[in-house]
VOGU-3710 file (C-alpha; in Angstrom, 3 decimals, decimal comma):
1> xxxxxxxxxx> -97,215/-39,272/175,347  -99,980/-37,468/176,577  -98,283/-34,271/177,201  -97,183/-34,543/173,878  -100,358/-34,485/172,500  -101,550/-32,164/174,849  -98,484/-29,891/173,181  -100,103/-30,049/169,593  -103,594/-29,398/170,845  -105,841/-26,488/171,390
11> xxxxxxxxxx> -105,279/-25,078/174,720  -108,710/-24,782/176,801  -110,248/-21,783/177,819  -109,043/-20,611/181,713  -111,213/-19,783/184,368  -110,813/-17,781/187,753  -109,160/-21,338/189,254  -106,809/-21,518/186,415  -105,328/-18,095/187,138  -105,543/-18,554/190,504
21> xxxxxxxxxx> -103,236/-21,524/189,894  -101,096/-19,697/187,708  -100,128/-17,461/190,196  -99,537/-19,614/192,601  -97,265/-21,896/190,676  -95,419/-18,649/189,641  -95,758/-16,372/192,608  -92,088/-16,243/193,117  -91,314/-14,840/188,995  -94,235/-12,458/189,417
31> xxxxxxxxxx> -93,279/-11,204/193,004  -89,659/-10,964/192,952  -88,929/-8,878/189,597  -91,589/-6,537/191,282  -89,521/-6,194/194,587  -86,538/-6,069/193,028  -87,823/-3,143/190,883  -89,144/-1,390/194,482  -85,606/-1,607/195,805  -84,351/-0,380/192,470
41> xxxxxxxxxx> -86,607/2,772/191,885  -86,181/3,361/195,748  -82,692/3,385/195,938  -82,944/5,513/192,701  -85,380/8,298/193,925  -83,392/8,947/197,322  -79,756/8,377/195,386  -80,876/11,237/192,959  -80,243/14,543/193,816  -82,928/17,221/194,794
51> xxxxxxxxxx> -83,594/19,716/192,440  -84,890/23,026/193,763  -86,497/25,626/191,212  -86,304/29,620/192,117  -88,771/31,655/190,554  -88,833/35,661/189,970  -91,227/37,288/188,050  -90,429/40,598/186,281  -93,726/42,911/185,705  -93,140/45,553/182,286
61> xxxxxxxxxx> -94,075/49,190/183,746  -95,294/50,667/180,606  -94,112/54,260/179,363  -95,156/57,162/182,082  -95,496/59,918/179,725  -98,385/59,553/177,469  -97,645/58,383/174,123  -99,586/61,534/172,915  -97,034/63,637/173,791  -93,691/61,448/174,084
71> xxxxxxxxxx> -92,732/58,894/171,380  -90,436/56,352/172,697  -87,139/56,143/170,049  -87,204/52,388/170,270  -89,827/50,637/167,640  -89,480/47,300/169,112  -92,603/44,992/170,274  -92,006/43,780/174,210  -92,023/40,486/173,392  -89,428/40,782/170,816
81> xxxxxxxxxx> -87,445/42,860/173,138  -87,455/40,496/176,128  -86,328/37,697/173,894  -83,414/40,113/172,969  -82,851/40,424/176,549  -82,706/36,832/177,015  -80,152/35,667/174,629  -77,812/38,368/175,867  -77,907/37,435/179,277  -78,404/33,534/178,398
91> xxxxxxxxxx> -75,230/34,391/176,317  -71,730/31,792/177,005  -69,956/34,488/178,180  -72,716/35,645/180,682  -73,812/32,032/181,966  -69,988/31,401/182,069  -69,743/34,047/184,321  -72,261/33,136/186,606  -71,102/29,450/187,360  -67,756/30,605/188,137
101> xxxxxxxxxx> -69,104/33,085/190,496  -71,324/31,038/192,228  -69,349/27,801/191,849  -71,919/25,550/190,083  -71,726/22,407/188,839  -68,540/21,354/190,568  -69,175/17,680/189,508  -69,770/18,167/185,758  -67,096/20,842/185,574  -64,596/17,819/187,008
111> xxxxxxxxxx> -65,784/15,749/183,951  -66,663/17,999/181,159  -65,792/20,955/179,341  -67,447/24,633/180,228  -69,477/24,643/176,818  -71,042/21,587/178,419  -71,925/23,213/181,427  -73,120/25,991/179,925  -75,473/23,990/177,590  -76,511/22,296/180,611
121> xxxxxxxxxx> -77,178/25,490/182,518  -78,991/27,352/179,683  -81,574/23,893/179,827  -81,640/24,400/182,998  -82,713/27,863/182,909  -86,313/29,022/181,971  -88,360/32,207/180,885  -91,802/32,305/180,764  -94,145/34,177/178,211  -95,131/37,708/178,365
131> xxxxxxxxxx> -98,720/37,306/179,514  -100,940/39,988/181,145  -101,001/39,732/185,188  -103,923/41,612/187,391  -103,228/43,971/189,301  -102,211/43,792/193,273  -102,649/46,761/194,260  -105,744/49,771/192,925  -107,914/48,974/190,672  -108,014/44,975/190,292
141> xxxxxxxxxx> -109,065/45,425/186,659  -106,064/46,641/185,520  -103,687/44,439/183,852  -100,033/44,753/182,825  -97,972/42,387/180,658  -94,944/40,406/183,284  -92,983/37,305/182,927  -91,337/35,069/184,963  -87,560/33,629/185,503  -86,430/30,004/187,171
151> xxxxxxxxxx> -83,953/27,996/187,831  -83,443/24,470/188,843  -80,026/23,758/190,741  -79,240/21,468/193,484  -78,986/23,431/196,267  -81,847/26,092/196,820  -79,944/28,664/198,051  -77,328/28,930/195,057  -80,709/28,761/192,428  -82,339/31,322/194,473
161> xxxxxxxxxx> -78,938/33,298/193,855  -78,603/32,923/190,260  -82,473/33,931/189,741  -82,004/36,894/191,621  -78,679/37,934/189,375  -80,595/36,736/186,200  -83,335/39,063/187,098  -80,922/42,120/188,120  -79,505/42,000/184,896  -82,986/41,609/183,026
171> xxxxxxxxxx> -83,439/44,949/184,503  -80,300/46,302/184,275  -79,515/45,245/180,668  -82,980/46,634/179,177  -81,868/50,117/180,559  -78,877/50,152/178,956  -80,454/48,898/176,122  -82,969/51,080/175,886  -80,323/54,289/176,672  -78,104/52,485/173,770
181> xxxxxxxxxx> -81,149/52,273/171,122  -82,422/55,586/172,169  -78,624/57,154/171,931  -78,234/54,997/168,279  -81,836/56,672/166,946  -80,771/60,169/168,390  -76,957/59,902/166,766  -78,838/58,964/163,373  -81,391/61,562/163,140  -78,567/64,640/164,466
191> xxxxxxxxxx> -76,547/63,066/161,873  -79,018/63,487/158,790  -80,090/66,950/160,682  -76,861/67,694/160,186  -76,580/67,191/156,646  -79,466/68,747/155,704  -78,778/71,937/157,185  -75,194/71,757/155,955  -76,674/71,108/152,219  -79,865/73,464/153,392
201> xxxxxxxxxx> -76,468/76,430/154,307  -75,193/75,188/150,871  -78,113/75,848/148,555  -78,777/79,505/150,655  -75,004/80,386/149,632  -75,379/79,193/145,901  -78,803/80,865/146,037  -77,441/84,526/147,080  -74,811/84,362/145,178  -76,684/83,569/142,179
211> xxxxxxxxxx> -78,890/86,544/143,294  -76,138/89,070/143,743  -74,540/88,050/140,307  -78,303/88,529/138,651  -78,935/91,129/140,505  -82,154/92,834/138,713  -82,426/89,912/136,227  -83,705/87,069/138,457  -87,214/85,766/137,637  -88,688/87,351/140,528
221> xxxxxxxxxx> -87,727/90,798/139,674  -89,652/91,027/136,030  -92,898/92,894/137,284  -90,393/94,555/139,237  -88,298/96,043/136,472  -91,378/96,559/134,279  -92,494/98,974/136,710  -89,402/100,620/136,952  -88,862/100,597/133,043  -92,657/102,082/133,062
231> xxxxxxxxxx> -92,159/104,989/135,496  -88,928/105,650/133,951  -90,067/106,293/130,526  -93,310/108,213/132,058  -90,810/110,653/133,976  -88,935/110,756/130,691  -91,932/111,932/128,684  -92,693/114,559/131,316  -88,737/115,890/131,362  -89,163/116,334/127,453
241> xxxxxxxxxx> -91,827/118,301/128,376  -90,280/120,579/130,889  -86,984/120,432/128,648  -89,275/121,996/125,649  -90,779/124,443/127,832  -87,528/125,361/129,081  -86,324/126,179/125,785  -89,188/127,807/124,707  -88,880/130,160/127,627  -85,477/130,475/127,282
251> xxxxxxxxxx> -85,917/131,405/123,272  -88,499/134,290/124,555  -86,178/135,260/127,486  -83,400/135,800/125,010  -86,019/137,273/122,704  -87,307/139,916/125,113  -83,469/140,774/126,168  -82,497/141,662/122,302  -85,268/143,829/122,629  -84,379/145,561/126,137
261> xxxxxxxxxx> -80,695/145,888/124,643  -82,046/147,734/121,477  -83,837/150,070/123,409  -81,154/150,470/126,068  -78,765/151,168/123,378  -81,249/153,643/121,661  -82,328/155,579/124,799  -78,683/156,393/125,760  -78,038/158,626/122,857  -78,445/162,287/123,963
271> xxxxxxxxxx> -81,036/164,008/121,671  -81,592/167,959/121,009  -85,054/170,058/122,332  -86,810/169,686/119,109  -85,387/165,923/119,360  -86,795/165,773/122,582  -90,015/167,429/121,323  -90,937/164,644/118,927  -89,237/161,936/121,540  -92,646/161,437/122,696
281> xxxxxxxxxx> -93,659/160,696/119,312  -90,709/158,474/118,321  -91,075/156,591/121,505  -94,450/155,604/120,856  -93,660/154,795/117,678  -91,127/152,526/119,008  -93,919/151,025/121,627  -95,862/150,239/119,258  -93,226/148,267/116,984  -91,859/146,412/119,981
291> xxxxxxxxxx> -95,973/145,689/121,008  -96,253/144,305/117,465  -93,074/142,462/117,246  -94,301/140,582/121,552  -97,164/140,009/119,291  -95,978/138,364/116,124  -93,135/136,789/118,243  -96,234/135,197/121,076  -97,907/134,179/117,855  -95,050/132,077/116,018
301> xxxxxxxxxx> -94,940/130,904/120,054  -98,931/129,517/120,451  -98,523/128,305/116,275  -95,487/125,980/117,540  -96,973/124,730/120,776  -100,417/123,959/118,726  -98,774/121,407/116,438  -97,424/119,584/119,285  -100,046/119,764/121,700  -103,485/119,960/122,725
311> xxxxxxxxxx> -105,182/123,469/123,265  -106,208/121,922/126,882  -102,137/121,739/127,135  -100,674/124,175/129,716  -98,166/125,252/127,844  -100,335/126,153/125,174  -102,662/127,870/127,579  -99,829/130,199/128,819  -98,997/131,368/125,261  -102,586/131,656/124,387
321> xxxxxxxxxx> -102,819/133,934/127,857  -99,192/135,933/126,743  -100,479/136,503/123,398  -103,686/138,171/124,551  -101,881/140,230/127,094  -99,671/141,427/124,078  -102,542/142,373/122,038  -103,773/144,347/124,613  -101,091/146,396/125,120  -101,042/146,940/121,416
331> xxxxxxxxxx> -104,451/148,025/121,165  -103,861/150,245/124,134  -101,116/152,210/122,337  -102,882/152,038/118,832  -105,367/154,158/121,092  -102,804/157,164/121,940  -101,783/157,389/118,548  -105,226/158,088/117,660  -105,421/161,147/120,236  -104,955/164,822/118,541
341> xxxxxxxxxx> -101,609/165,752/119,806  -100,841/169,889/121,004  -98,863/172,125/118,926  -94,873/171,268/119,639  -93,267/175,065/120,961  -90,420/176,252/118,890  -87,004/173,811/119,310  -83,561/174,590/120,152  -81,323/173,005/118,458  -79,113/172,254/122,046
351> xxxxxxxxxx> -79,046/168,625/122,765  -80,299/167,158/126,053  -80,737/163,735/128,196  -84,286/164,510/129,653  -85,128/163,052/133,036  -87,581/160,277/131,482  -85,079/159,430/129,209  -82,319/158,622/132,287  -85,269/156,757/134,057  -86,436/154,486/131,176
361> xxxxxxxxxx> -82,785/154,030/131,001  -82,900/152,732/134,861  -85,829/150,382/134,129  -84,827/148,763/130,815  -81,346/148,235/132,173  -83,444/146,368/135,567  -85,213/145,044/133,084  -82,449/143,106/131,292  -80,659/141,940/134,071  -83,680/140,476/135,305
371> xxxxxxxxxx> -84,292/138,829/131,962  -80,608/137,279/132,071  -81,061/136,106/135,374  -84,021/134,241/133,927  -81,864/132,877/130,805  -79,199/131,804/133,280  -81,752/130,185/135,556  -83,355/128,528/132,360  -79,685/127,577/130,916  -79,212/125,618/134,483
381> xxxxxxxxxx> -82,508/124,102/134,403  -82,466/122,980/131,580  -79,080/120,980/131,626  -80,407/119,490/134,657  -83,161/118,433/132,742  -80,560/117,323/130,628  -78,501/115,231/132,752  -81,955/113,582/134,136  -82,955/112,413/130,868  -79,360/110,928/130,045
391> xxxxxxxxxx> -79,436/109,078/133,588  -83,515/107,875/132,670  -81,790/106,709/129,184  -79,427/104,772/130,824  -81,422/103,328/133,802  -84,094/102,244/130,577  -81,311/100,392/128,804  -80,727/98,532/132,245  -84,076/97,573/132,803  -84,197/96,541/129,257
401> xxxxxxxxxx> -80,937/94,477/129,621  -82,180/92,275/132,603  -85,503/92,304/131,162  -83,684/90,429/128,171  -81,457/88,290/130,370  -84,326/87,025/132,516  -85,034/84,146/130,079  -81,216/83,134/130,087  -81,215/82,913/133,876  -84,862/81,733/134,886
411> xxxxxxxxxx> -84,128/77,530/134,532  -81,341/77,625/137,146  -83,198/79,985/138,841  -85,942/77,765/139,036  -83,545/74,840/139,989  -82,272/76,606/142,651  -85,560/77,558/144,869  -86,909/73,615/143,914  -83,640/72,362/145,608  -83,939/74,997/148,066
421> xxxxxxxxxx> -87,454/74,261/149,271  -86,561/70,311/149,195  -83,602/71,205/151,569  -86,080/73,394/153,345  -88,862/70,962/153,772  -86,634/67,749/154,427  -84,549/69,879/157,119  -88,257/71,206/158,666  -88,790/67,202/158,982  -85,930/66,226/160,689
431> xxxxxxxxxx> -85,766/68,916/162,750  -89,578/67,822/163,897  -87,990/64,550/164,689  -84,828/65,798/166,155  -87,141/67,482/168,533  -88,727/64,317/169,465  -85,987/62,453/169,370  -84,318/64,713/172,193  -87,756/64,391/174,336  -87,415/60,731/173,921
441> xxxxxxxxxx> -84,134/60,490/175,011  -84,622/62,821/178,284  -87,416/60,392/179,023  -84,835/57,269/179,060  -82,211/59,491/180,701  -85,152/59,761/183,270  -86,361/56,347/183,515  -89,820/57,395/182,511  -90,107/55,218/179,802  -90,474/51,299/179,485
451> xxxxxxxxxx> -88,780/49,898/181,951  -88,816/46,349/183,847  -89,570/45,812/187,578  -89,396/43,032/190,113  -92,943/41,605/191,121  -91,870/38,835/193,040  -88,308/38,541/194,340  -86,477/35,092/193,640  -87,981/32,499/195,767  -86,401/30,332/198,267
461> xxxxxxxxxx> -87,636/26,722/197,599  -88,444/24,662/200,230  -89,381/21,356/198,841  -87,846/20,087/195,438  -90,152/19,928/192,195  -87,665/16,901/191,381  -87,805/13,805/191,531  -91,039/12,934/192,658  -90,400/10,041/194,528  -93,987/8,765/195,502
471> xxxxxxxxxx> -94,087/8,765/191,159  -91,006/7,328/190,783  -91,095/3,677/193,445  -94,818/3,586/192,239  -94,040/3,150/188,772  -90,950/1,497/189,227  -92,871/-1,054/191,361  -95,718/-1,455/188,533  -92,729/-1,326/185,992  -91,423/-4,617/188,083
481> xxxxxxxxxx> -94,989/-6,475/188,975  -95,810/-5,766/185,277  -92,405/-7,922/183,876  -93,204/-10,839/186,571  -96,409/-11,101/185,117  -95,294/-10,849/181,442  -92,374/-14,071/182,770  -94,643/-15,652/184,760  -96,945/-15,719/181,662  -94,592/-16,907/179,392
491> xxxxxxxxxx> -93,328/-19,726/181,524  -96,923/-21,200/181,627  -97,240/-20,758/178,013  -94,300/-23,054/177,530  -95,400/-25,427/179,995  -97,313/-27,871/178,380  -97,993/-30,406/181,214  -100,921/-31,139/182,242  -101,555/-29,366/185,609  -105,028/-30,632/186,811
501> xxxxxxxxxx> -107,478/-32,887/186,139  -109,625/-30,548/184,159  -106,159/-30,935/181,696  -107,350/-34,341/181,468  -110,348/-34,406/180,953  -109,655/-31,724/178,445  -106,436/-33,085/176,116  -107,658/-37,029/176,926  -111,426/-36,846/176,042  -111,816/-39,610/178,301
511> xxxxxxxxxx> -113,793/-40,295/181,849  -111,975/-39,862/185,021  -112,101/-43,352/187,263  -109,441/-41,941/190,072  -106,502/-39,777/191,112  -103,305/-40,645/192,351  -101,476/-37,895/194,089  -98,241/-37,211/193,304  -96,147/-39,118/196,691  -92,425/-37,259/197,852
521> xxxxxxxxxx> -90,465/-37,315/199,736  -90,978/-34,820/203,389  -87,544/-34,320/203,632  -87,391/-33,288/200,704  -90,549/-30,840/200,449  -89,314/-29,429/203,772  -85,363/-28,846/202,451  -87,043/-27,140/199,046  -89,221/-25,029/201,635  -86,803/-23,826/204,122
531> xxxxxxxxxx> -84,119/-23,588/201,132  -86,575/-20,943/198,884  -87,686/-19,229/202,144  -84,154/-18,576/202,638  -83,706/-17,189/199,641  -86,396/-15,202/200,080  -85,684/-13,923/203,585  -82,190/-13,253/202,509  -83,411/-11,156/199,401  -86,451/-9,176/201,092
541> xxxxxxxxxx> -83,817/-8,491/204,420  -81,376/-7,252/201,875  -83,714/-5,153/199,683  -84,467/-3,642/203,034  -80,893/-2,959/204,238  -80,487/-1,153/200,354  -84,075/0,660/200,878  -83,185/2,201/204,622  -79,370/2,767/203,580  -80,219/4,816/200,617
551> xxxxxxxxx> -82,894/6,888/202,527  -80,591/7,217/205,653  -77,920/8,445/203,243  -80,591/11,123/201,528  -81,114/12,400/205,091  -77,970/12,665/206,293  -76,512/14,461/203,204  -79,646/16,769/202,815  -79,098/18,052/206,266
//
């Protein structure tokens, strides 16, 4: 009845005593779920297999030749790149590779597909950052970006292994990688070089030929052909001239040789004495008319070449000069006539040739064949002139014909040179980069650009980063004191008895006369002894035997 009540009611507040009691009454739930949890975690941290983790780190040597006068072909960050790197060579195939080379994971391979492995592997696997790393060696300042490689495997020397084939083909693979990108920009840049010098070759061919079909009427060749058209019709003014004068002359020549032919044929007819007498007289006579007719002819001459040109002309100067020269002699012979002439002796009436008649003879014949020399000079010269003028004519009407087609062909012209100097400038580009490009790629070829290097070769482990024993039986120990607790706890919360007499005084509200203690049997209390010391031997001598077999057995297969 009383614990009944006691059930219903509102427990009292415990003191040190009470949990002193507590434990007591439940030492065996709160100690044995916490040895049973040390022989547990125990057995657990020597039953599970070492794991030993290799590390390499890979330092990036940057580019040797400064960027000033090399530029690298490969526009990729170094970050980006070594994550590149990393899922090639984290690939299936590779990882694949490398755990049937180096026989790994024999157990898992027994129970579970390679993809599995693999998976397991690549966790397994880890690569660190790119962070900067001072300097060992020189000036301690300086810094260069590295990163590191590991690998966790069960036996050291296989993980130190794999790291060190990992990191060979970190190295390995960002040459070729670099040589491949390098190759793949050089390919595409000789490739567009060489289409813009084949459409560069094109446009020069379209461009002369163009040219050689408008030869003289291209754009370029107006001032040109003005020039030409102006000289030309300058010399043709000036062969006009010389054509006029030429026929001028030629008139006068022919002029002066009727003359000399006249007299010729007059002085060759034999005369008598008295003839001969008054030849003097008749010849002067004839002077005289053939003075006035140079005279009247130079006169008609200067009258002609005045309404053409200029007195300051030169033509008009020579016939100015001629005409004077004529008068003079006219004057001059006006002069003899003028003289009182001696009495003529008595004539004969035989006929003669007198001496000065066969010599004038002799010089007006000279005379005349000079004269058609100079018509048959003047006759050439002036169909020269001639045939000048007709080749100026034509050579004007050609100048005048591309100087009228220039118009017709100036818009493809001008199409032509734009494309031209696009091809021009774009090929001038990429050759510029071709150029580089080439550099770039020697620098690869000569490992002088970004490459990777080994800082620290692949470790050899010597103690495992897992598990952690000490870690693991601690906590599994706290795990296990913790859950005796938590029963032993719950066991006194559903124990509603009254355990002492504080209980009673408690639950009853009443005073305390006496206590009668609870009388049993000694049989008894020594059987229930020895039986849960037994127990308890048998359990703690057996968590023991587990404990030392397990760590015998991590000893014995470790060595």
């Amino acid at each position: 009845m009383i614990g009944q009540q006691g059930f219903g009611a509102q427990r009292r507040a415990l003191d040190v005593e009470d949990y002193i009691d507590i434990a007591r009454r439940h030492l065996g739930w709160i100690f044995g779920p916490a040895f049973a949890a040390l022989v547990v975690s125990v057995v657990g941290a020597f039953l599970y297999p070492d794991t030993y983790v290799s590390t390499a780190t890979i330092r990036v040597n940057a580019q040797q030749v400064p960027t000033s006068y090399v530029t690298a072909n490969i526009n990729q960050q170094t970050q980006d790149r070594i994550s590149s790197l990393a899922q090639s060579i984290l690939s299936r195939s590779m990882l694949a590779a490398l755990v049937n080379t180096n026989q790994l994971y024999p157990k898992e391979l027994a129970r579970k597909p390679i993809d599995d492995v693999v998976e397991d592997m690549r966790s397994d696997i880890k690569i660190g950052t790119v962070t900067p790393v001072a300097g060992q060696s020189g000036n301690s300042k300086s810094n260069f970006p590295a990163f590191t490689i590991s690998f966790a495997y069960t036996d050291r020397f296989k993980a130190q292994k794999v790291v060190q084939q990992i990191s060979g083909q970190f190295v390995d693979q960002n040459i070729r990688d670099r040589n491949r990108d390098s190759l793949m920009t050089n390919q595409l840049l000789k490739d567009n070089w060489d289409a813009a010098k084949k459409d560069l070759d094109n446009l020069e061919t379209k461009l002369a030929d163009f040219r050689m079909r408008n030869q003289g009427r291209l754009p370029d060749q107006m001032q040109g052909n003005m020039q030409q058209l102006t000289a030309a019709q300058t010399r043709l003014g000036a062969l006009n001239d010389a054509l006029s004068r030429s026929n001028q002359e030629r008139v006068m020549l022919e002029s002066s040789l009727a003359i000399l032919n006249e007299q010729i044929k007059a002085a060759r007819q034999p005369v008598t004495v008295e003839q001969a007498t008054a030849a003097g007289v008749v010849q002067k006579n004839q002077r005289l008319e053939e003075a006035e007719r140079e005279v009247r002819t130079t006169e008609n001459l200067l009258t002609n070449l005045r309404e053409r040109y200029k007195d300051t002309h030169p033509d008009v100067q020579r016939a100015a000069t001629m005409l004077e020269s004529a008068k003079k002699k006219r004057d001059a012979l006006l002069k003899e006539d003028e003289q009182p002439k001696p009495a003529a002796p008595a004539a004969t009436a035989k006929t003669i040739v007198t001496p000065q008649q066969a010599k004038e003879v002799r010089d007006m014949e000279a005379s005349a064949k000079r004269t058609e020399a100079q018509i048959t000079a003047k006759a050439v010269e002036t169909e020269q002139i001639k045939k000048e003028i007709a080749s100026l004519n034509a050579q004007m009407r050609t100048y005048e014909s591309r100087m009228q087609g220039v118009p017709m062909s100036e818009k493809e012209y001008s199409e032509l040179m734009r494309d031209r100097e696009l091809a021009k400038q774009k090929f001038a580009d990429l050759d510029e980069k071709m150029s580089k490009s080439m550099m770039a790629q020697q620098m690869e070829d000569r490992r002088q650009g970004e490459t990777l290097d080994l800082l620290d070769q692949a470790s050899l482990p010597l103690t495992p980063s897992k598990p952690n024993r000490l870690l693991v039986i601690g906590a599994g120990t706290g795990l296990g004191l913790f859950l005796g607790l938590v029963l032993a706890g719950v066991r006194e919360v559903k124990d509603t008895s009254l355990k002492n007499l504080k209980d009673v005084r408690a639950y009853t509200q009443m005073p305390l006369l006496g206590s009668v203690p609870l009388l049993e049997n000694d049989l008894v209390v020594k059987r229930r002894r020895r039986v849960s010391l037994l127990s308890w031997s048998v359990a703690f001598l057996a968590g023991i035997v587990i404990i030392s077999g397990s760590i015998i057995y991590y000893f014995a297969t470790r060595a």
